[in-house]
N, C-alpha and C positions, 0 to 999 in steps of 0.2 A: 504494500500500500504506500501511497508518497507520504511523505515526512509531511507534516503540518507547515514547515519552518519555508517550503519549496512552492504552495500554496498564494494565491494572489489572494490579496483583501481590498475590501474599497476602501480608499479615500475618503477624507474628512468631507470633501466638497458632495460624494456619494453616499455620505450617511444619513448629511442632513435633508439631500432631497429625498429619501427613504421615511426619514422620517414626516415631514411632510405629504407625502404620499399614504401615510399610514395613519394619517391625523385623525379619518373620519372613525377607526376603530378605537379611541382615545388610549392608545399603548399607554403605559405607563415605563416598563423599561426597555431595554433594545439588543438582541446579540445579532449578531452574524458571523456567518460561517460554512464548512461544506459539510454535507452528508455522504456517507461512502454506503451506499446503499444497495442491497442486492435482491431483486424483484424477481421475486419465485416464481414458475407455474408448476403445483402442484395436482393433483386430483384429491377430491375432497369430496366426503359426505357431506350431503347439505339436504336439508328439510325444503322441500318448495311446496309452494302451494297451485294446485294444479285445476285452475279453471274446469268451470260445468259449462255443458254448452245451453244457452239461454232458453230453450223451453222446456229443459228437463231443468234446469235452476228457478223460473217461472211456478215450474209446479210444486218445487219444495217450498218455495215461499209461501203459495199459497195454502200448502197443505200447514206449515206455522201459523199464518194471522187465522185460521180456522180451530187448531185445537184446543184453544179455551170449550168451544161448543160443539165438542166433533161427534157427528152421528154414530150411532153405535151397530152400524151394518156394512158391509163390503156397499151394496146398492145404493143404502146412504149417501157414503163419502162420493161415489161416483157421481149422484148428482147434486149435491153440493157445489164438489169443485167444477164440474159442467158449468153451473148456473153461474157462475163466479170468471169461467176462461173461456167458454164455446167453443170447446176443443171437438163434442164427440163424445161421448162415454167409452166409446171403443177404442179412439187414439189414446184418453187418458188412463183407462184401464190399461192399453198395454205400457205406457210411460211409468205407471207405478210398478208393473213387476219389469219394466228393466230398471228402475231405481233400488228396488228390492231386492234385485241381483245382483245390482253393484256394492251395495251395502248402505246405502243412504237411506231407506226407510227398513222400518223394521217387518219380520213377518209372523210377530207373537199379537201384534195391535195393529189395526188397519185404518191409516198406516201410519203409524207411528215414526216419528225423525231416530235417527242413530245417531252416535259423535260425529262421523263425515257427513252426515247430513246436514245436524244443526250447524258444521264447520261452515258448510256448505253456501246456507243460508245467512250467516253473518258477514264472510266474508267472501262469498262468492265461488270458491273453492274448497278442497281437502288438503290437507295435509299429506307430503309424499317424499321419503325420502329417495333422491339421486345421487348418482355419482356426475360431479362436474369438475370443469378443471379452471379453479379458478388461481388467482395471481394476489401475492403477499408479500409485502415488505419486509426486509431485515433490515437495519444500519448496524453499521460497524461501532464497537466500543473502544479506542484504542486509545494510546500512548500520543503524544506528539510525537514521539519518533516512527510511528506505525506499527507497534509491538501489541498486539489484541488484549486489553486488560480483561475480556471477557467474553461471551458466546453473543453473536448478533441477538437485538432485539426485536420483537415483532413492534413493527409502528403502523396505525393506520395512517396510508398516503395516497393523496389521490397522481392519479401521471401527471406528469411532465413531462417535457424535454427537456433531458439531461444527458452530456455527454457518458460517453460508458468508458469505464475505467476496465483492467486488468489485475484482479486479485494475485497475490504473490502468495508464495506458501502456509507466509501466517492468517492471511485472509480470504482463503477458499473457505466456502460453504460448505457445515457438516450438516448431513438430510436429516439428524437424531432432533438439530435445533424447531424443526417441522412438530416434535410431536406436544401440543397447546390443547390436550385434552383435558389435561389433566389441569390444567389454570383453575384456581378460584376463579368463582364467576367474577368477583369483584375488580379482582385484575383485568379479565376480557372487557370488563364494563370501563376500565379506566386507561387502557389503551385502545379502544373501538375492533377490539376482536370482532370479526361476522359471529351475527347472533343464530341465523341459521345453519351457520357451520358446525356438523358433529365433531367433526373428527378429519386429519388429514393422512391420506393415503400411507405406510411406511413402504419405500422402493426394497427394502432389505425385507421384506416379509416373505422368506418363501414359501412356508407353510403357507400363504394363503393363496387361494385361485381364484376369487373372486373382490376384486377386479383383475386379471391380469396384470403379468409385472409390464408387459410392455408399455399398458395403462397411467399404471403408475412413476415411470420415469419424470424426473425433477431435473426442471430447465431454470439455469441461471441468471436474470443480464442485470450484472452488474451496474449500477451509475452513478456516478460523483455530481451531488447536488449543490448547487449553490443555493442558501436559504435565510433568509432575515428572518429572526423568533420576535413576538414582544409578548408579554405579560400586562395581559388586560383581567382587572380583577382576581378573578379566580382562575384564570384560563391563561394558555398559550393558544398563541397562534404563528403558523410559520407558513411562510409566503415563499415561494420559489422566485429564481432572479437567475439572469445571463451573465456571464462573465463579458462577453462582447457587447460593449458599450454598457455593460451596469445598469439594464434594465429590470426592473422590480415587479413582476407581475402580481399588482396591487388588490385586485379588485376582489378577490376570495382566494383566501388560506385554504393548503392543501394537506395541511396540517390543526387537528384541533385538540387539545389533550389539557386536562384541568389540570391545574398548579402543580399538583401534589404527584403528579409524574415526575417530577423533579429527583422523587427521592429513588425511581429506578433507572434514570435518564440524567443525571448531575449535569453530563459534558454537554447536554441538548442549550442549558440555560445556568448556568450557574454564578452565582450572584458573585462576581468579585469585593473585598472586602478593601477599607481603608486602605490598609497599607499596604495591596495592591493598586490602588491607584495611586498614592505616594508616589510610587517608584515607576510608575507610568511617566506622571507630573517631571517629575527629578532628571528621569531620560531625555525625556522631550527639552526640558530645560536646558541640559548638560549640553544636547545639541545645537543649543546657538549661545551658548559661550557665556551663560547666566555665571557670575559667581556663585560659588558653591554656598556662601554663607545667605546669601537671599534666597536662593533656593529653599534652606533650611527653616528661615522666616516664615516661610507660606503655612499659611493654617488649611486646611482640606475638609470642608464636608460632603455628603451626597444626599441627595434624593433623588429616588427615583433615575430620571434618566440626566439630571442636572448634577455636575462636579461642580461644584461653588468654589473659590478658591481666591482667598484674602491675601493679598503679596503687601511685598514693602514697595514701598514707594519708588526706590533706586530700579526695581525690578521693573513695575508698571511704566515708570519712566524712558527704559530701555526697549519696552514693546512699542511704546508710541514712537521713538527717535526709529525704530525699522520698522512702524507701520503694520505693523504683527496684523491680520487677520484677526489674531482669540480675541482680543479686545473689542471686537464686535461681537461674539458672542455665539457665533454661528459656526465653532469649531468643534469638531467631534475628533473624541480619542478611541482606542481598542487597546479592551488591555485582556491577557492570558496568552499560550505560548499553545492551547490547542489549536483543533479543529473550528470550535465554536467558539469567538469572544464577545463579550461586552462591550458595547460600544456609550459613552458619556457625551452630553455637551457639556462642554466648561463656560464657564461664567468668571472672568477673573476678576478680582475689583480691590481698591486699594487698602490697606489695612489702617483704621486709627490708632 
C-alpha cells in the first residue's frame, strides 16, 4: 500500500472552498484524506420480497377488508367477494385455490390469510430468501507507513469514481474478513450493514454444494479514495473528491455513520489534541523564520473547526511586514502524519 507520507493533500486555498461548499450541512469539524478501499462482489443470502401479481394480490386484499364479517360457507365467500370484484365466481373460485396452493390462504378456514399472505397484503409481496451477488466495502486500517494495524472494515459506501490502487502483500484481501454473520445486530445497525443480508457466501466451503463454489468466487477492485469527513452533531458525513483539480462532490455524502463509529474507525476522524496543533503552529512558524521565543508566546485554543491563536505583537507585526494570508483569517492547517487528517482555520490575533 503507499506510504501516507507519498500521498497528495489539499491546500489551504482547497480547504476553505471545501469548507464553504459544505456550509449548507453546518459541519462542525473537518478531516481529509484517502481511503484504500476494497469493493467486494460476493454472493450473498438475502431475504427479498417477491411481488404478487395484481389480481391475485386484489383478491387477498379483498379477502382482509372482508374478515371482520366473513361468511361462514365456501358459497358464501364466493359471492361476497363476487359482489365486491365482478370477477365471476368461477375465475374467483379458481384464484382462491391457486392462492391456497401457493400458501397465501389457508385450507383449515375459507379462506382464511396465512403469514405470506397477510405479508402479502401489507406489503405487497412474500418474503423469499435468494442467492444474489451483491458488492461490499472494506477500507484498509493501517500505519502511515502502510503496515495493516488490523483486518479491513466493513463500511457502508455508496460508488464512486475512484482511481484503483494495487494491494501489496500486507494489503490483499482475506475472504474469512467476508464472514459479518455473526455481528451484533447493533454493530450492522451502526455501520449500515444490508438488513436483508443473511449471510455471505464462504468460497472455502467445500463441504457445501449449494451454491456452487464457482458461484461463490470473490472478486476484488480495489480503490484509493479521496474523501472530506465533517462531524455534524451526532453524525459523520464523508463526501468523495478528485484529486484533479480538487473537486469536492458536495451535494450528498456517500458516507453516513453516527459519531460513535469513531471508537471502531479512530483513523476515519480523529480528533487531534492541543499539542498536536502546537506543533502544527511551531512548524509552520519555524518555516518563515518566526523566532523561536515568539513562537513560544503564542497561546492556542480550539473549537470546533477554529484554531484561535493569541501571538505577540513582534510576531503579528512580522505577518503584516510579508503580508501573511492567516491574518485574514481564511487559512487552513492539517495536522497528523496518517491517511486521514484534520484540517483547522486559524484565527490569529494579537495578544494583550
Amino acid at each position: 500500500m503507499i506510504a501516507a507520507s507519498s500521498l497528495a493533500f489539499p491546500a489551504s486555498k482547497t480547504l476553505a472552498l471545501w469548507w464553504r461548499q459544505l456550509a449548507p450541512f453546518q459541519p462542525e469539524s473537518l478531516w481529509v484524506g484517502h481511503l484504500f478501499v476494497h469493493r467486494i462482489e460476493a454472493l450473498a443470502q438475502v431475504v427479498c420480497t417477491v411481488p404478487v401479481e395484481p389480481l391475485p394480490l386484489l383478491l387477498l386484499r379483498t379477502v382482509a377488508l372482508n374478515l371482520a364479517s366473513a361468511p361462514k360457507t365456501e358459497t358464501g365467500w364466493l359471492k361476497r367477494l363476487d359482489d365486491r370484484l365482478h370477477l365471476g365466481q368461477a375465475v374467483i373460485g379458481r384464484l382462491i385455490r391457486d392462492l391456497q396452493t401457493e400458501g397465501f390462504l389457508s385450507t383449515a378456514t375459507l379462506p382464511g390469510l396465512t403469514d405470506p399472505g397477510r405479508s402479502a397484503v401489507d406489503k405487497g409481496g412474500y418474503p423469499e430468501q435468494q442467492w444474489q451477488r451483491r458488492e461490499f466495502a472494506f477500507v484498509e486500517r493501517s500505519r502511515p507507513d502502510g503496515q495493516r494495524l488490523a483486518p479491513p472494515h466493513f463500511l457502508a459506501l455508496a460508488p464512486s469514481a475512484a482511481p484503483a490502487w494495487q494491494p501489496d502483500a500486507h494489503s490483499s484481501f482475506d475472504v474469512a474478513v467476508l464472514q459479518l454473520d455473526a455481528k451484533p445486530e447493533a454493530w450492522k445497525e451502526r455501520f449500515g450493514f444490508p438488513a436483508d443480508v443473511l449471510r455471505i457466501a464462504d468460497p472455502a466451503d467445500d463441504a457445501g454444494l449449494d451454491p456452487p463454489a464457482w458461484q461463490r468466487v470473490v472478486v476484488d477492485r480495489p480503490e484509493r479514495l479521496l474523501l472530506a469527513v465533517i462531524a455534524v452533531g451526532q453524525q459523520l458525513l464523508g463526501f468523495a473528491a478528485r484529486q484533479e483539480g480538487w473537486e469536492l462532490q458536495h451535494a450528498r455524502p456517500i458516507i453516513t455513520l453516527p459519531l460513535s463509529a469513531r471508537q471502531d474507525l479512530p483513523e476515519l476522524a480523529e480528533p487531534i489534541d492541543l499539542a498536536g496543533w502546537t506543533k502544527v503552529w511551531r512548524t509552520w512558524c519555524q518555516g518563515r523564520q518566526i523566532p523561536a521565543a515568539e513562537i513560544e508566546e503564542c497561546q492556542l485554543t480550539q473549537a470546533g473547526q477554529r484554531l484561535n491563536i493569541q501571538a505577540p505583537s513582534g510576531l503579528v507585526s512580522r505577518l503584516e511586514a510579508a503580508k501573511n494570508d492567516i491574518l485574514k483569517g481564511d487559512t487552513w492547517l492539517l495536522a497528523g502524519a496518517g491517511y486521514v487528517r484534520q484540517a483547522v482555520q486559524v484565527q490569529v490575533g494579537q495578544a494583550f
